[in-house]
C-alpha positions in Angstrom: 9.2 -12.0 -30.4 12.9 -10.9 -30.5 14.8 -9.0 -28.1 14.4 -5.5 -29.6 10.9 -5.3 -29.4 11.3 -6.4 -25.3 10.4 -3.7 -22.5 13.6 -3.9 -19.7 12.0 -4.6 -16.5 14.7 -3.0 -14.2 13.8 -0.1 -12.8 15.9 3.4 -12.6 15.8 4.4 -9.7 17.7 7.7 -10.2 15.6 9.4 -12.3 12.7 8.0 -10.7 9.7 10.5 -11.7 6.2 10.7 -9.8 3.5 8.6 -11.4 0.2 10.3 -11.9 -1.2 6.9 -9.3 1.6 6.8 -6.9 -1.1 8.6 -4.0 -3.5 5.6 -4.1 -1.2 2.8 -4.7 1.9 3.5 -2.3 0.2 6.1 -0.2 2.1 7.7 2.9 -1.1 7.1 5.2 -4.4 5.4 5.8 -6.6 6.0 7.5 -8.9 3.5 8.7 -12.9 3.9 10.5 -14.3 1.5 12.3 -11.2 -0.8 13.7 -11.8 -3.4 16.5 -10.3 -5.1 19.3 -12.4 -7.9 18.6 -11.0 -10.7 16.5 -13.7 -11.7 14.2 -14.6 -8.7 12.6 -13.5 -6.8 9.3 -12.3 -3.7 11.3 -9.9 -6.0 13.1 -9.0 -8.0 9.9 -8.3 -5.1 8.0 -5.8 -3.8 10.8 -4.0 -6.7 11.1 -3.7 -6.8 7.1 -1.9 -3.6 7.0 0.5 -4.7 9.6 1.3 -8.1 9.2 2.2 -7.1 5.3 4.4 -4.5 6.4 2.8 -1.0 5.2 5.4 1.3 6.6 3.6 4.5 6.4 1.5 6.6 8.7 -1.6 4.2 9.9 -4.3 6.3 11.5 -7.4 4.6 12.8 -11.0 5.1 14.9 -13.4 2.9 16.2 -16.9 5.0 16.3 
């Protein structure tokens, strides 16, 4: 393959334009039903998921 047919992989970040999947891949919040204190459970897993990998939107969450 040579060089002219290569895709750069930087990023403009200027001129960045909305992509059509931006909403479900980098949302702005989540919302999550069912979350637990208790440690073993997915509710509780799924939580701590979000956290610890540093999601810096709006996190809203119920336990029913």
């Amino acid at each position: 393959m040579n060089n002219k047919n290569k895709i750069p992989m930087t990023a403009n970040t200027q001129n960045h334009q909305p992509h059509h999947l931006d909403a479900l891949l980098k949302p702005k919040s989540i919302a999550l039903v069912g979350v637990s204190t208790r440690i073993d459970t997915v509710g509780y897993d799924m939580y701590q998921v979000l956290l610890n990998g540093g999601y810096q939107g709006c996190l809203l969450y119920t336990s029913p």
